[in-house]
C-alpha positions in Angstrom: 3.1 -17.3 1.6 7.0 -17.9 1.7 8.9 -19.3 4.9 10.4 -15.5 5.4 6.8 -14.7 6.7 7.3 -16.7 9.3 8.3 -14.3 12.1 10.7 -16.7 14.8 10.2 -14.1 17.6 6.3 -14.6 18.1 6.1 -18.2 16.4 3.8 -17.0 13.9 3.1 -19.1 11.1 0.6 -18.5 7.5 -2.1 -19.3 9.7 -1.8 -16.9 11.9 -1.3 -13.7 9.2 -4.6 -14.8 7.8 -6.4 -15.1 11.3 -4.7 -11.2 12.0 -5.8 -9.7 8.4 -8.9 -11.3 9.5 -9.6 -9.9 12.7 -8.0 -6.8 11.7 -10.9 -5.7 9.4 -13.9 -7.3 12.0 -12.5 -8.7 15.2 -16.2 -9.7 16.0 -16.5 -12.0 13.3 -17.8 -15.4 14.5 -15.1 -18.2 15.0 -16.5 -20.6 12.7 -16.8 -18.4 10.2 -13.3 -17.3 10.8 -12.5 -20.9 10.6 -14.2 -21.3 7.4 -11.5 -18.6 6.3 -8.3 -20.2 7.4 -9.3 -23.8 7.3 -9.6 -24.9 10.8 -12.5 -25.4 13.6 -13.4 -22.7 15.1 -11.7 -24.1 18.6 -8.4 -24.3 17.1 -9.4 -20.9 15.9 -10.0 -20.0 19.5 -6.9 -21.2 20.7 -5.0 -19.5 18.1 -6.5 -15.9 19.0 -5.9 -16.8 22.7 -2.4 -17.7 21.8 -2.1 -14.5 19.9 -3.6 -12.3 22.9 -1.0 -14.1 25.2 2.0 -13.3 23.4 1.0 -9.6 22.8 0.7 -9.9 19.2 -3.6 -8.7 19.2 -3.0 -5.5 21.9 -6.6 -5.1 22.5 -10.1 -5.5 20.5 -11.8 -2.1 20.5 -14.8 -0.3 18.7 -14.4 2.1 16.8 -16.6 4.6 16.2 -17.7 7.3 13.7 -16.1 10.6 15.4 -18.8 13.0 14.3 -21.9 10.8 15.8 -20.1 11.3 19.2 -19.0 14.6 18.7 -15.6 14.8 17.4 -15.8 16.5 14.2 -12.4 17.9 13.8 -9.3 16.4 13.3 -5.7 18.1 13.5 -2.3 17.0 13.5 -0.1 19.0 15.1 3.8 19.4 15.1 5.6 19.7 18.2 9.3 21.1 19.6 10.6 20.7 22.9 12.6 23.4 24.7 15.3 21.0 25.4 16.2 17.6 24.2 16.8 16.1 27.6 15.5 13.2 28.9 13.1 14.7 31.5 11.3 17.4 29.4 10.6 13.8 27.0 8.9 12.1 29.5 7.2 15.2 30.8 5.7 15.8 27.4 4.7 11.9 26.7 3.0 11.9 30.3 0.8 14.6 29.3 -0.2 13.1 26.2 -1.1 9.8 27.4 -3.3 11.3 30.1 -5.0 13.9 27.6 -8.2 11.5 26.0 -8.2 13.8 22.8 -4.6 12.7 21.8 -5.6 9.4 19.6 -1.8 9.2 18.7 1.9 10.6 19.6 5.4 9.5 17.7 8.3 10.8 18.2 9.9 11.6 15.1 13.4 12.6 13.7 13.8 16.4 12.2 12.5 20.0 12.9 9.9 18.4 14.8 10.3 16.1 18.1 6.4 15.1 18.2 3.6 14.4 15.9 0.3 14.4 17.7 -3.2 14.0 16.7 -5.8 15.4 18.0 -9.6 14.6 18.1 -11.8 17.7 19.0 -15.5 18.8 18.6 -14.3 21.8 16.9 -11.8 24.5 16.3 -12.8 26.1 19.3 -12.5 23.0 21.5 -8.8 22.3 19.7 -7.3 25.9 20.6 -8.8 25.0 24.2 -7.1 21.7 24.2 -3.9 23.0 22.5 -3.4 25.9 25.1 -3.2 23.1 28.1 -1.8 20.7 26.5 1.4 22.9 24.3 1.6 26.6 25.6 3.2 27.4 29.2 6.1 26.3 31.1 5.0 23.0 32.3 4.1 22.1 29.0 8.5 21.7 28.0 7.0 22.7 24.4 9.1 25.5 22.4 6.8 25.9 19.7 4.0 24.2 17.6 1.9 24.0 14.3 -1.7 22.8 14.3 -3.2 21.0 10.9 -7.0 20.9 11.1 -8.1 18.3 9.0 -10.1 19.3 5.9 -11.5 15.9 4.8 -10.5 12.3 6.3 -9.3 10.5 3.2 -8.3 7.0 5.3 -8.1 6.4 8.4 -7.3 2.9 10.3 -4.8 1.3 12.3 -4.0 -1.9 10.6 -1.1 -3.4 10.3 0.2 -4.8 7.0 0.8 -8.1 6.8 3.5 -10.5 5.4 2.1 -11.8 2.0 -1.4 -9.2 2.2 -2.0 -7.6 -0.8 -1.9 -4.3 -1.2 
């Protein structure tokens, strides 16, 4: 790896890319067999991770699971427009999509659209339901939007890529 990987504002060093691309793919994997990966014990391992959690850099360690064994067979992304631009209908809108559990993700984005969302439903039926609370009415500050149901998942993940990680 060269020195430019080596990010100044959360002191990370090679070490610790390989320990995140690591724990990335399986953050359950044992520490000495993490250890065995990186080249140190797995209680400088430890420390490392803990270091890492500290400074924010690992968020959280979650399961994730196969939608369609729990019931979540449909996917859909769906583009969204404000009514206005103003700072209150903004935080109106991101309030309701951090309290709704079937948004997985939200970005505000620059164009046509102010929002991408995705959604994570049962079924179409259960995404109109969802889409009717969460986009259509005057509370909602939404103009208009377009919902994408998924046909087929090609890849999904939520790893970051890494300085010096193939790809």
């Amino acid at each position: 790896m060269q020195d430019s990987c080596v990010d100044v504002a959360y002191g990370l060093d090679e070490i610790d890319y390989l320990l995140l691309g690591l724990v990335q793919v399986d953050a359950a994997r044992p520490l000495h067999e993490l250890g065995d990966e990186v080249g140190l014990s797995p209680s400088a391992v430890q420390r490392r991770l803990t270091r890492l959690r500290a400074a924010g850099v690992i968020r959280s360690q979650v399961a994730v699971l196969e939608p369609r064994a729990v019931g979540a067979a449909l996917t859909a992304v769906v583009l969204v427009a404000l009514v206005d631009d103003d700072a209150a209908h903004h935080e109106g809108f991101r309030a309701r999509m951090r309290a709704e559990p079937a948004v997985q993700q939200c970005f505000n984005i620059v164009g046509q659209w102010d929002y991408v969302v995705v959604l994570v439903t049962a079924d179409l039926a259960a995404n109109r339901e969802v889409s009717r609370r969460l986009f259509v009415g005057d509370a909602t500050y939404v103009r208009r939007y377009e919902t994408l149901p998924a046909y087929e998942t090609v890849k999904s993940g939520l790893a970051v890529p890494l300085p010096g990680a193939a790809g």
